[in-house]
Phi, psi and omega in degrees: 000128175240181213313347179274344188275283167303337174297274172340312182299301186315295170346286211268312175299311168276004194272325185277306198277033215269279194309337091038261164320321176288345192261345177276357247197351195283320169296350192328336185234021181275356158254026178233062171292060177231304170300332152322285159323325197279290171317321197290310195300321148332286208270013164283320193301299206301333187280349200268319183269005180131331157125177159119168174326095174248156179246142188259086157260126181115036216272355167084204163349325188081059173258346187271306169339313200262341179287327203286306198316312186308325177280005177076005150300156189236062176317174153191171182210164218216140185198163180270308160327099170289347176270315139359299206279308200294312182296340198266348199260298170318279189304329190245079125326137171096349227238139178302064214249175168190144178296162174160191195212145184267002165280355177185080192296116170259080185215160187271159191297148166034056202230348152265164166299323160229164163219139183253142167189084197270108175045024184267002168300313210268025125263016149272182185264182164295289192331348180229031176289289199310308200299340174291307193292350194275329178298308163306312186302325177319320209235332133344072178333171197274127173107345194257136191315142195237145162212123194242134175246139190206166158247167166310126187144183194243348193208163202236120194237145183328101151244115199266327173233149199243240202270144191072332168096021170300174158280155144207187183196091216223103178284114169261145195231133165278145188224141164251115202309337161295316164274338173292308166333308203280307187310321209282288209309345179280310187275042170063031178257151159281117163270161207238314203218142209216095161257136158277091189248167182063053180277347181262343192312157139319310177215106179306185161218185176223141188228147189202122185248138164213174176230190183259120144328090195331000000 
């Protein structure tokens, strides 16, 4: 499949469920404190290296968008999915959203502070992994902090139906926090930090802070 195929497909699946995922997703971290926690620490880092401008990529709805801002970031968020971006838009008024693809970030070199990229990872493939991470380094000032959310596993499967029970036509990868490490440190990052979360879970998850290498 190449890279015109699953975009378009990822597109086009969340573009059918958007309102749906948004309405199940709008409460999403008000039960997960670790992931809270996870966010406060993320936004202490941006503020620890000077502050400045971060991008939510892959931010869906915008509900992690508007909690970092509520944390005094000056969040903004990037989705592939234009319907995605129009509701995100609705719901976070005043608040910065835009279409794109983290395969080709239309952001300038070093030009945020941070970057977030809370569980929008799990439909890429691996062969386009380098090409993401490479993007984060691209657009990550030196030092600045990255935090990735993903779930957990060895294997990846087919999703034909989502939220609402919609269609969709959506490959999900389960990841070992570890080959994310190895993917991060090849694109020229330090990881720093490693959570486990949901371990009693059907599909735990992982949260991983790293920064950009000079």
């Amino acid at each position: 499949m190449s890279d015109q195929d699953w975009l378009a497909d990822t597109r086009t699946s969340y573009d059918t469920v958007a309102v749906d995922y948004a309405d199940r997703t709008r409460n999403a971290l008000a039960d997960e404190p670790y992931l809270q926690g996870s966010l406060a620490l993320f936004a202490d880092m941006v503020h620890a290296a000077g502050g400045g401008s971060v991008a939510d990529v892959g931010c869906g709805p915008g509900h992690v968008t508007a909690h970092l801002r509520k944390l005094g970031v000056d969040a903004f968020g990037i989705d592939l999915s234009p319907a995605m971006v129009d509701l995100a838009r609705r719901h976070h008024p005043g608040l910065r959203f835009e279409v794109g693809s983290m395969t080709e970030l239309d952001l300038a070199d070093a030009s945020v502070a941070g970057l977030l990229a809370f569980w929008s990872l799990i439909h890429i493939p691996d062969d386009a992994i380098s090409t993401v991470f490479g993007q984060f380094w691209r657009v990550l000032r030196p030092g600045g902090p990255l935090l990735l959310g993903f779930h957990v596993g060895d294997e990846s499967r087919l999703k034909t139906q989502g939220y609402g029970g919609h269609p969709m036509k959506v490959y999900v990868h389960r990841r070992q926090p570890g080959q994310m490490e190895a993917w991060l440190r090849d694109a020229g990052f330090a990881v720093e930090a490693q959570l486990l979360l949901g371990l009693d879970r059907a599909v735990p998850g992982a949260v991983l802070f790293a920064r950009r290498e000079p």
